[in-house]
PDB file with SEQRES, HELIX, SHEET and CRYST1 records, atoms N, CA, C and O in Angstrom:
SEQRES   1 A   69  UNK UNK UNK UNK UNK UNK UNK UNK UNK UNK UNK UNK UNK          
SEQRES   2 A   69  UNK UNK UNK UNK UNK UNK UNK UNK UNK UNK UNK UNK UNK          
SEQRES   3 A   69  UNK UNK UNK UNK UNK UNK UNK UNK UNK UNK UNK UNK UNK          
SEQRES   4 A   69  UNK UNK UNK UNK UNK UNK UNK UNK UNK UNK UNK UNK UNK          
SEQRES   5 A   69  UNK UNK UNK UNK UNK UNK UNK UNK UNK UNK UNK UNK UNK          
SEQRES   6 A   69  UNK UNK UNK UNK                                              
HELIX    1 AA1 UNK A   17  UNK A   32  1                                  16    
HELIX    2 AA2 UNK A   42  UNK A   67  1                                  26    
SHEET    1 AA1 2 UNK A   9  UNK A  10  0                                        
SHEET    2 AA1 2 UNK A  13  UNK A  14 -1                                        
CRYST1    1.000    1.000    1.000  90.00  90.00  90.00 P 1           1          
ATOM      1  N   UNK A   1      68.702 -36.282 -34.112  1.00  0.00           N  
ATOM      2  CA  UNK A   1      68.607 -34.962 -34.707  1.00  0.00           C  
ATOM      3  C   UNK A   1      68.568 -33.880 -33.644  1.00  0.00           C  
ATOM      4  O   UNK A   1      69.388 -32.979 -33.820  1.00  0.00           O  
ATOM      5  N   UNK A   2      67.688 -33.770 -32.441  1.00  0.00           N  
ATOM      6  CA  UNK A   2      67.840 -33.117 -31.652  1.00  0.00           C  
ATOM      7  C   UNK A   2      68.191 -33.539 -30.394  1.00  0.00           C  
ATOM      8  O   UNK A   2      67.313 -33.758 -29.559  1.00  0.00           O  
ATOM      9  N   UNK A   3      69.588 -33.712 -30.096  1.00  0.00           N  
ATOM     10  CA  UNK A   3      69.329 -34.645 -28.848  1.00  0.00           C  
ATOM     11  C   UNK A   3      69.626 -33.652 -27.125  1.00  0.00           C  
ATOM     12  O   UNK A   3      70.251 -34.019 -26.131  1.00  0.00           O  
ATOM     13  N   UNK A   4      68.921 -32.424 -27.374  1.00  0.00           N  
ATOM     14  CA  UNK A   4      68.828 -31.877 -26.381  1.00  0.00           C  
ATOM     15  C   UNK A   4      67.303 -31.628 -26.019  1.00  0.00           C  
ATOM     16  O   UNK A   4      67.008 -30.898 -25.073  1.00  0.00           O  
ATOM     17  N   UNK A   5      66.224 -32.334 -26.896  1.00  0.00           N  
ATOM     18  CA  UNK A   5      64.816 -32.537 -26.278  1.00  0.00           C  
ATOM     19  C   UNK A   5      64.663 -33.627 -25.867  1.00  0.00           C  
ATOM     20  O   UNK A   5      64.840 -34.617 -26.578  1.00  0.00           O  
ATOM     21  N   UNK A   6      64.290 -33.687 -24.596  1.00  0.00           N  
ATOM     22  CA  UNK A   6      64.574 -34.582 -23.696  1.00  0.00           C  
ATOM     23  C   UNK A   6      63.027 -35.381 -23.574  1.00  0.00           C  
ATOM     24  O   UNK A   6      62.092 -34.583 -23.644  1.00  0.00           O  
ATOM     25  N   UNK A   7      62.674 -36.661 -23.423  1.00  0.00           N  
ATOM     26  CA  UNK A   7      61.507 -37.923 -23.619  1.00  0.00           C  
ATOM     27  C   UNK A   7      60.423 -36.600 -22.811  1.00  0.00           C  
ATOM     28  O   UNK A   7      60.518 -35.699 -21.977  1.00  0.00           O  
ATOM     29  N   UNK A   8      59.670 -37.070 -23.486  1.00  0.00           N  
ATOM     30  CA  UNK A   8      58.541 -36.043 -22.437  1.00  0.00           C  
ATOM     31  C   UNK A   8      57.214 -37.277 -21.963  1.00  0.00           C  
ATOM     32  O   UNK A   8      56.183 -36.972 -21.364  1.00  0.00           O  
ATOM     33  N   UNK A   9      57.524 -38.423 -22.337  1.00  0.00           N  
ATOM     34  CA  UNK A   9      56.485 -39.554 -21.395  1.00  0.00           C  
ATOM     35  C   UNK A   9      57.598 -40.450 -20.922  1.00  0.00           C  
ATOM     36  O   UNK A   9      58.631 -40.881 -21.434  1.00  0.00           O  
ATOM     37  N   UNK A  10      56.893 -40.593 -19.537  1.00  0.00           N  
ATOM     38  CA  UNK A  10      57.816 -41.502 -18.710  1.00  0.00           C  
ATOM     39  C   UNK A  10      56.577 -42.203 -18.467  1.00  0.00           C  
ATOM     40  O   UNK A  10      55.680 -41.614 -17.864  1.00  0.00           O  
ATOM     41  N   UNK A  11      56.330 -44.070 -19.092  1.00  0.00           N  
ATOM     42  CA  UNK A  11      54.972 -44.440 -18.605  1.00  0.00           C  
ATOM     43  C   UNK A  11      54.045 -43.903 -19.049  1.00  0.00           C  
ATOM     44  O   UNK A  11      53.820 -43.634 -20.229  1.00  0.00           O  
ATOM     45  N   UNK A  12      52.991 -43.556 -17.501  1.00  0.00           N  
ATOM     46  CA  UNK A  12      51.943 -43.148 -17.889  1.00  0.00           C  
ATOM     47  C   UNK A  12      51.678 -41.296 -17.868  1.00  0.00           C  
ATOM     48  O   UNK A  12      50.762 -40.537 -18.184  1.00  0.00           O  
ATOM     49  N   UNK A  13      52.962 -41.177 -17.343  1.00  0.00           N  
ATOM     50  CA  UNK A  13      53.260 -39.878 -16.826  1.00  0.00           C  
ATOM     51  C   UNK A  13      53.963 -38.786 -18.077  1.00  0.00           C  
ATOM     52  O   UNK A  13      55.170 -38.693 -18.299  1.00  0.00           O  
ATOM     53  N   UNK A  14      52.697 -37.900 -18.907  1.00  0.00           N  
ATOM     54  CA  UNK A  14      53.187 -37.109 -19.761  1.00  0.00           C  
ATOM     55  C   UNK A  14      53.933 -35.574 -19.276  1.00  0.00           C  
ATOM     56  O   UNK A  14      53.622 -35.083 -18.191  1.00  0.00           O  
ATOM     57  N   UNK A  15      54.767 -35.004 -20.039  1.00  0.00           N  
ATOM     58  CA  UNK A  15      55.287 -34.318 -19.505  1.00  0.00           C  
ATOM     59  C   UNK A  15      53.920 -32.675 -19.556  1.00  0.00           C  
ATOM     60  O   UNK A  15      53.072 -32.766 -20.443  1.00  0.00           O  
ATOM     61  N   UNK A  16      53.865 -31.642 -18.813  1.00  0.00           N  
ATOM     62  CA  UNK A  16      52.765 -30.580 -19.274  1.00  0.00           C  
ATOM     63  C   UNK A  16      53.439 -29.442 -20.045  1.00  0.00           C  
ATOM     64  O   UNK A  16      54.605 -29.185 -20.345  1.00  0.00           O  
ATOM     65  N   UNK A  17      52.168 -28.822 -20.261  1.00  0.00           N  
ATOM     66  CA  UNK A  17      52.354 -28.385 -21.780  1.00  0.00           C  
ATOM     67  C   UNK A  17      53.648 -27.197 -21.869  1.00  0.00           C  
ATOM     68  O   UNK A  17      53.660 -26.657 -22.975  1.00  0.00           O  
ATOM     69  N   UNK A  18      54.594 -26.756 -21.041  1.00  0.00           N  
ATOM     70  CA  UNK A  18      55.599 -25.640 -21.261  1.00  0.00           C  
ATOM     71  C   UNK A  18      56.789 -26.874 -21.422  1.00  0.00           C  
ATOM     72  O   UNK A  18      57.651 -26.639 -22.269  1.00  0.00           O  
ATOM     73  N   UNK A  19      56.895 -28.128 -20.696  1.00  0.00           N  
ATOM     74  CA  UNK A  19      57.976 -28.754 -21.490  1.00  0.00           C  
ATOM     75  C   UNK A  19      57.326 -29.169 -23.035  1.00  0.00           C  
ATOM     76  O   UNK A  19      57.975 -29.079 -24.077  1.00  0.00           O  
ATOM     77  N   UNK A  20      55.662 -29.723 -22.931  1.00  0.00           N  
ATOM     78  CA  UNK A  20      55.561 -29.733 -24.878  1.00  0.00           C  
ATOM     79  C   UNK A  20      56.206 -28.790 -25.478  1.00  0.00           C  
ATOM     80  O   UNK A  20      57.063 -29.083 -26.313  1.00  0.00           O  
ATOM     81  N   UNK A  21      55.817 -27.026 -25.058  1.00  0.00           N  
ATOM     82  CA  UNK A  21      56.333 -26.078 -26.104  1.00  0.00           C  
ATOM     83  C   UNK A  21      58.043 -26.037 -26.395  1.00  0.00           C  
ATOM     84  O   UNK A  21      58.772 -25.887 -27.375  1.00  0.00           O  
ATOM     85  N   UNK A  22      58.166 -26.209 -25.278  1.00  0.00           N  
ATOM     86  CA  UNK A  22      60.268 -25.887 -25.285  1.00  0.00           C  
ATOM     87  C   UNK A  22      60.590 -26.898 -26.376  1.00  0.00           C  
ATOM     88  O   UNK A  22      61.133 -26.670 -27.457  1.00  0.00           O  
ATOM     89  N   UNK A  23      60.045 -28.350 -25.772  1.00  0.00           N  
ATOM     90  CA  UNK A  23      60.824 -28.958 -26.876  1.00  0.00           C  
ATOM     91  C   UNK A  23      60.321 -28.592 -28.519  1.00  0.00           C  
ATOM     92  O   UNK A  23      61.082 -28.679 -29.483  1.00  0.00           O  
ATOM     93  N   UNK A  24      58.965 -28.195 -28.593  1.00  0.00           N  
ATOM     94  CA  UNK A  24      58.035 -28.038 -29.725  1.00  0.00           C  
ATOM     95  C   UNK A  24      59.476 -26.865 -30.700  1.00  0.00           C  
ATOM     96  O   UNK A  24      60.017 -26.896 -31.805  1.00  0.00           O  
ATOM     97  N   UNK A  25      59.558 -25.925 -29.384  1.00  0.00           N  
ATOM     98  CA  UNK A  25      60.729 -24.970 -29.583  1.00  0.00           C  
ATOM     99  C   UNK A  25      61.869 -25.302 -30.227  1.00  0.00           C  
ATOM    100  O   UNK A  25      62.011 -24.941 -31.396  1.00  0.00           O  
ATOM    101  N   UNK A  26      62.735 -25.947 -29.657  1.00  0.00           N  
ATOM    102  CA  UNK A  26      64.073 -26.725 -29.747  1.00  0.00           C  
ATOM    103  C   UNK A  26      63.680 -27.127 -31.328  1.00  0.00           C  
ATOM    104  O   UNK A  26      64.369 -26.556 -32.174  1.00  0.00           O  
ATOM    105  N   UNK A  27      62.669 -28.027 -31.809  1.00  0.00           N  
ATOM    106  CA  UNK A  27      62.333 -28.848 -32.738  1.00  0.00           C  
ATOM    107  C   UNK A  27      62.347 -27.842 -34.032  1.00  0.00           C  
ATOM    108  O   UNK A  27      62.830 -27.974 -35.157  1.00  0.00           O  
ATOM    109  N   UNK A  28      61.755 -26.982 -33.522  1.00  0.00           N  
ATOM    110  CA  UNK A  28      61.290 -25.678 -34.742  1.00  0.00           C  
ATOM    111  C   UNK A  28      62.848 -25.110 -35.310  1.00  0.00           C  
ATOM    112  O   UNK A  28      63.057 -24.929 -36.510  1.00  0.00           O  
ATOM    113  N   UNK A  29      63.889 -24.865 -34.241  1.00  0.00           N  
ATOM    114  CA  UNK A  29      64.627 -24.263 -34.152  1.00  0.00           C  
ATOM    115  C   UNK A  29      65.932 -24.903 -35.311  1.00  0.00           C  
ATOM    116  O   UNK A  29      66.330 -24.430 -36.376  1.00  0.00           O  
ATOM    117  N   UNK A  30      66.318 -26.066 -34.614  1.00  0.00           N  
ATOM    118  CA  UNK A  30      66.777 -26.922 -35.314  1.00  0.00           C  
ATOM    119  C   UNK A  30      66.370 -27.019 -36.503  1.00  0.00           C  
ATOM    120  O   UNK A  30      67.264 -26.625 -37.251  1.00  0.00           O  
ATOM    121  N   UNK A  31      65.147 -27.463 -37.261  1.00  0.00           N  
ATOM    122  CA  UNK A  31      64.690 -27.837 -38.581  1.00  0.00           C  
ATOM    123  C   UNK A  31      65.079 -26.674 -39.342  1.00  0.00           C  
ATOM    124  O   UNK A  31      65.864 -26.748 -40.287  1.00  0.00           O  
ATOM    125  N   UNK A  32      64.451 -25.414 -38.880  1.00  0.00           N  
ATOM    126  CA  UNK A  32      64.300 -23.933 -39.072  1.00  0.00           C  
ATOM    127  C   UNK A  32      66.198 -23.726 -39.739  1.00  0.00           C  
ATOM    128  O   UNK A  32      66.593 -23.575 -40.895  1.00  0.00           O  
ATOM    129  N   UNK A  33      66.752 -23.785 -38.811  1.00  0.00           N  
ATOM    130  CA  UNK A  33      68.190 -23.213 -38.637  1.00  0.00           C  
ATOM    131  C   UNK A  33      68.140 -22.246 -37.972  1.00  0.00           C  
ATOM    132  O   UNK A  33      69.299 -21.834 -37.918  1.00  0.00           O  
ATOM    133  N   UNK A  34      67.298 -21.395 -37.232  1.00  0.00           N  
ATOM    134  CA  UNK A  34      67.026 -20.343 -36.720  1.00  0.00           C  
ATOM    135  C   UNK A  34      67.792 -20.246 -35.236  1.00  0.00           C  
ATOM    136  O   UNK A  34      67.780 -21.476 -35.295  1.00  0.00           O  
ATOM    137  N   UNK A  35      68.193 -20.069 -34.455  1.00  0.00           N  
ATOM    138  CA  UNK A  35      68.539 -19.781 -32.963  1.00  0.00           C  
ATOM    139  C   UNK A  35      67.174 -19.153 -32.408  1.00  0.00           C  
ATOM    140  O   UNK A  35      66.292 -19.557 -31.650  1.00  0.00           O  
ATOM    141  N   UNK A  36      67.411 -17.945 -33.155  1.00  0.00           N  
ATOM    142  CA  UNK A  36      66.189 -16.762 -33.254  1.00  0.00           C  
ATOM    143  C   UNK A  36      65.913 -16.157 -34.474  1.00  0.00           C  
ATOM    144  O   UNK A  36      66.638 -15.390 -35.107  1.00  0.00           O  
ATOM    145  N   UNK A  37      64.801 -16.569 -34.749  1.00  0.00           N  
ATOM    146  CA  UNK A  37      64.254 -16.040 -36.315  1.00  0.00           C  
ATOM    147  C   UNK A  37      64.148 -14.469 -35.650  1.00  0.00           C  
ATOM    148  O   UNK A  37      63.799 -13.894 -34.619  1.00  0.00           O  
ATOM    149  N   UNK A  38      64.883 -14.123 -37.432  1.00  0.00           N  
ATOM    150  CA  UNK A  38      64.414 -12.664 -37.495  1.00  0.00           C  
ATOM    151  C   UNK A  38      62.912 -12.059 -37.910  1.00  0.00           C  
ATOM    152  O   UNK A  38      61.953 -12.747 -38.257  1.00  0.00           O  
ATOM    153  N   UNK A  39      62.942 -10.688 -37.795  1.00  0.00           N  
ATOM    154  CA  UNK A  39      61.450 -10.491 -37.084  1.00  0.00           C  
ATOM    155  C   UNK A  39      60.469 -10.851 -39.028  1.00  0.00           C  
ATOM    156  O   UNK A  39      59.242 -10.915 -38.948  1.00  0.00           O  
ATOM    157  N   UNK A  40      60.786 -10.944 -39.765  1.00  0.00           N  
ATOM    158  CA  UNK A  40      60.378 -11.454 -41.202  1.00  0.00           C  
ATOM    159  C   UNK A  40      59.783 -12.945 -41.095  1.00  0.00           C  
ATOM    160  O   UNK A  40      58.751 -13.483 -41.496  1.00  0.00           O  
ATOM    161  N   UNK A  41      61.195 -13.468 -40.190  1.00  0.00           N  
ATOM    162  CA  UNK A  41      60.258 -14.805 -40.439  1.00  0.00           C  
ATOM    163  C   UNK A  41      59.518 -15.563 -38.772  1.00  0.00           C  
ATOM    164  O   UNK A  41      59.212 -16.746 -38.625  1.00  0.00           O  
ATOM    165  N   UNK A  42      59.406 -14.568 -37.826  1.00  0.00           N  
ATOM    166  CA  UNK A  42      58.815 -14.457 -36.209  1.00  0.00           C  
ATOM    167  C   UNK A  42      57.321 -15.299 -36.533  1.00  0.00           C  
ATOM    168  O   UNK A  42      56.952 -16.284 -35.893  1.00  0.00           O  
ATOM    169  N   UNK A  43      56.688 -14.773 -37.488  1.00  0.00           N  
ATOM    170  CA  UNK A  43      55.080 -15.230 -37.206  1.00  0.00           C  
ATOM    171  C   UNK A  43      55.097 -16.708 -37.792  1.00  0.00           C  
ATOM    172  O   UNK A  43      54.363 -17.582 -37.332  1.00  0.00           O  
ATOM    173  N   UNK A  44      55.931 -16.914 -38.775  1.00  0.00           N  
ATOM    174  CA  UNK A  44      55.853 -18.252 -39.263  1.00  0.00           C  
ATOM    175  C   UNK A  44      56.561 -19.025 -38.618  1.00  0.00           C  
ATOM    176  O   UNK A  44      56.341 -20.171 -39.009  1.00  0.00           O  
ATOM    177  N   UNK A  45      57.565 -18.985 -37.549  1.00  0.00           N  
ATOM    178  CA  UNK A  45      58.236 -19.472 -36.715  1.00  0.00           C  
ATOM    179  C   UNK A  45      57.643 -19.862 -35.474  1.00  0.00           C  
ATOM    180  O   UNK A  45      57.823 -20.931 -34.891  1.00  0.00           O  
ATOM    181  N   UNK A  46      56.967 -18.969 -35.142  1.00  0.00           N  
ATOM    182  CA  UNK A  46      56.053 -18.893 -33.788  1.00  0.00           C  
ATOM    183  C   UNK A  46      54.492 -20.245 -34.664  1.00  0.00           C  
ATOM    184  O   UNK A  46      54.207 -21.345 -34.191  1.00  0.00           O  
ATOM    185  N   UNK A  47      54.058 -19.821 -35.502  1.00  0.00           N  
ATOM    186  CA  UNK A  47      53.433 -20.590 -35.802  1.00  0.00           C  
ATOM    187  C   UNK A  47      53.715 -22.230 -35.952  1.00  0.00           C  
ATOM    188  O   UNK A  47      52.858 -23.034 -35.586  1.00  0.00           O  
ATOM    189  N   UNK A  48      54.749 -22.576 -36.413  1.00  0.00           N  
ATOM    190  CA  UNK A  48      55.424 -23.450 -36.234  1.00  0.00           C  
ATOM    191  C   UNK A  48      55.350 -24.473 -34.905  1.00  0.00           C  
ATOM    192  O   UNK A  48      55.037 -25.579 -34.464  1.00  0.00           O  
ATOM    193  N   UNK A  49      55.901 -23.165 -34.654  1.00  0.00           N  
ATOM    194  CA  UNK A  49      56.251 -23.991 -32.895  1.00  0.00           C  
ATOM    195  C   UNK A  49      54.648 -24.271 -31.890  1.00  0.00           C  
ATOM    196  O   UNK A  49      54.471 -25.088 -30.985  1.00  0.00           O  
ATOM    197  N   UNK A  50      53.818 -23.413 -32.384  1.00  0.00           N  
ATOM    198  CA  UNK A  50      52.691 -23.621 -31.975  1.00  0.00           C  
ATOM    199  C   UNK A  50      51.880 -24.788 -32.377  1.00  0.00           C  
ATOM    200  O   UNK A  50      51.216 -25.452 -31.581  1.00  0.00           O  
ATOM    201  N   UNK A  51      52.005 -25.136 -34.351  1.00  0.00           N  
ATOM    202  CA  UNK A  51      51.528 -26.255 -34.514  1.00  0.00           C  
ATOM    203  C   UNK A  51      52.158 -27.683 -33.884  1.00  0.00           C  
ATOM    204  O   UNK A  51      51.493 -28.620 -33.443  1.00  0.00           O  
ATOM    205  N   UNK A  52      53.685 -27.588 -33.965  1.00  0.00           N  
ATOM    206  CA  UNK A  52      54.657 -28.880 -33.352  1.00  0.00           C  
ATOM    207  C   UNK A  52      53.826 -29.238 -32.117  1.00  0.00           C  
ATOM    208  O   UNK A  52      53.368 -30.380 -32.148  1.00  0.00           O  
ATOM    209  N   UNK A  53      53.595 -28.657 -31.261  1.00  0.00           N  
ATOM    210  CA  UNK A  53      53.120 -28.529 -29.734  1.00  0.00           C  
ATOM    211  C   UNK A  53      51.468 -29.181 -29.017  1.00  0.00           C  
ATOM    212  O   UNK A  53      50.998 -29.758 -28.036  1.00  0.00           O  
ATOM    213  N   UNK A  54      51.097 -28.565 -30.369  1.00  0.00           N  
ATOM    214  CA  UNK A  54      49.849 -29.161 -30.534  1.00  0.00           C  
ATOM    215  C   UNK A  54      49.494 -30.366 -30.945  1.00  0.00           C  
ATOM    216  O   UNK A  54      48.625 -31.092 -30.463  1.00  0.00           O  
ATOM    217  N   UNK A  55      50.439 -30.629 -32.173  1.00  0.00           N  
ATOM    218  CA  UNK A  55      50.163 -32.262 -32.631  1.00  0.00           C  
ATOM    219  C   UNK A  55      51.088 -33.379 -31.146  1.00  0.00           C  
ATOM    220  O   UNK A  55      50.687 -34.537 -31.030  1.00  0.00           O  
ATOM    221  N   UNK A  56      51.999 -32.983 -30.375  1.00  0.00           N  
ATOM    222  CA  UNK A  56      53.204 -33.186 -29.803  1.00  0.00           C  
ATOM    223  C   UNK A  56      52.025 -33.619 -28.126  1.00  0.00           C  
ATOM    224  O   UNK A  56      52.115 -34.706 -27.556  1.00  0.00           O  
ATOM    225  N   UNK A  57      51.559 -33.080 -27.905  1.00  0.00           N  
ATOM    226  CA  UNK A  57      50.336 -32.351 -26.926  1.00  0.00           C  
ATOM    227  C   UNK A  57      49.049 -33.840 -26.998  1.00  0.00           C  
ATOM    228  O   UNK A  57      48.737 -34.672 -26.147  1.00  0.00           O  
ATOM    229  N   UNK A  58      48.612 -33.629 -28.349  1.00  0.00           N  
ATOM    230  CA  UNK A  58      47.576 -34.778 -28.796  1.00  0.00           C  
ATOM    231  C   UNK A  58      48.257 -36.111 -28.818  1.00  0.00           C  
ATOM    232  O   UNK A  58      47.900 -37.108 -28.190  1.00  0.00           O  
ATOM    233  N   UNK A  59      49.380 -35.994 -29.698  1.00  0.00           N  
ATOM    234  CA  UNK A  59      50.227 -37.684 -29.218  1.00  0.00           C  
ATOM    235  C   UNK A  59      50.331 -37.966 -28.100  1.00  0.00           C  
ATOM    236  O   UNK A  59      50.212 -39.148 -27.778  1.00  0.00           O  
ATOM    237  N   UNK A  60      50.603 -36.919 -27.083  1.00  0.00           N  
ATOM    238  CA  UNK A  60      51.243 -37.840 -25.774  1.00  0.00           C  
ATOM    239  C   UNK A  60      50.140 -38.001 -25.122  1.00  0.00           C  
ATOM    240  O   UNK A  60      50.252 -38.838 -24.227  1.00  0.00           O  
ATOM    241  N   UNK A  61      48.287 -37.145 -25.294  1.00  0.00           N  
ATOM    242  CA  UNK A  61      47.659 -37.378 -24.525  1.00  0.00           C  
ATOM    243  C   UNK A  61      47.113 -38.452 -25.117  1.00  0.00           C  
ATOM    244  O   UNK A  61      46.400 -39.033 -24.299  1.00  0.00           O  
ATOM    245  N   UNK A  62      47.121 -39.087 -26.374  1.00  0.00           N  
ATOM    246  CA  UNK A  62      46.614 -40.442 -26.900  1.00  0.00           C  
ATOM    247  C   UNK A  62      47.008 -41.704 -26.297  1.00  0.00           C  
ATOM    248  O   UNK A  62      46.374 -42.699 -25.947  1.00  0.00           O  
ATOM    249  N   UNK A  63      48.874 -41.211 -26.265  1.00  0.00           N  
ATOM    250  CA  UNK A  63      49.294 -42.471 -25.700  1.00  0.00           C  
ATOM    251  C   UNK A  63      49.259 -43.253 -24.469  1.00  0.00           C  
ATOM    252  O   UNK A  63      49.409 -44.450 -24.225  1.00  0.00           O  
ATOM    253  N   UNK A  64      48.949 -41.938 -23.575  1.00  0.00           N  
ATOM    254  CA  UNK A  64      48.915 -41.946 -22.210  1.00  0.00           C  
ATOM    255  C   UNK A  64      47.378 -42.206 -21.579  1.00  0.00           C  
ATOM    256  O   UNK A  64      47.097 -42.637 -20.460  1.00  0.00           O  
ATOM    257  N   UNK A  65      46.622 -41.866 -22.495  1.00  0.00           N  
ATOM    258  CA  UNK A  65      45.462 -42.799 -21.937  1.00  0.00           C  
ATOM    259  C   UNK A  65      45.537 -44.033 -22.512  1.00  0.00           C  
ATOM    260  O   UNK A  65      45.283 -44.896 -21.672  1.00  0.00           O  
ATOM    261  N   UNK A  66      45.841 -44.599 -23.871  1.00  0.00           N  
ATOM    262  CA  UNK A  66      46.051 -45.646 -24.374  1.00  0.00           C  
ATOM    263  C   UNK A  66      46.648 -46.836 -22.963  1.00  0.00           C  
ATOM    264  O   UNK A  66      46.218 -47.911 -22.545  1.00  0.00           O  
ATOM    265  N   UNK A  67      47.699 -46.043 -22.623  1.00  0.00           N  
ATOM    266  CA  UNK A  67      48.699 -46.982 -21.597  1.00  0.00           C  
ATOM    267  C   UNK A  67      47.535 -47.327 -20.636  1.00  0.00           C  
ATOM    268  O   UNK A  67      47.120 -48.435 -20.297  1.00  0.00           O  
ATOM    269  N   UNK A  68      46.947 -45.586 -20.144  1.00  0.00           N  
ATOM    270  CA  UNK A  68      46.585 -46.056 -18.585  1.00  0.00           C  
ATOM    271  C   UNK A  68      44.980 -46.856 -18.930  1.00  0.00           C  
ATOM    272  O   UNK A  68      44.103 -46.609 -18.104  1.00  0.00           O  
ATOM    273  N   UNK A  69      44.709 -47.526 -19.780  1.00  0.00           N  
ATOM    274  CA  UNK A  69      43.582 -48.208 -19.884  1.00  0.00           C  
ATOM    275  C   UNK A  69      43.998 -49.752 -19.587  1.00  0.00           C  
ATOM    276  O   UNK A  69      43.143 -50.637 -19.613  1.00  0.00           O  
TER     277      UNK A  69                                                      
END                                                                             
């Protein structure tokens, strides 16, 4: 579906949090249809991309201590 967000764990090695948001970005964008939401739908877009990032953020730091244990 998006194949210009690129793996963000290599191992034990997560990627930090401005590659989480870009791709969080990319993800929003795509689903959205948006390139760039217009300014009507900006806060729910931005919100979006803020929640993706966050859940995106908590997975990789789960997995990555998971590994490095």
């Amino acid at each position: 579906m998006c194949r210009s967000i690129h793996r963000l764990r290599e191992g034990v090695e997560a990627a930090d949090d401005d590659a989480v948001r870009e791709a969080a970005r990319q993800y929003v964008r795509k689903v959205s249809g948006f390139g760039r939401p217009t300014d009507r739908h900006r806060a729910a877009f931005d919100r979006a991309v803020d929640d993706v990032a966050t859940v995106t953020r908590r997975l990789l730091d789960e997995v990555t201590l998971t590994l490095a244990s």
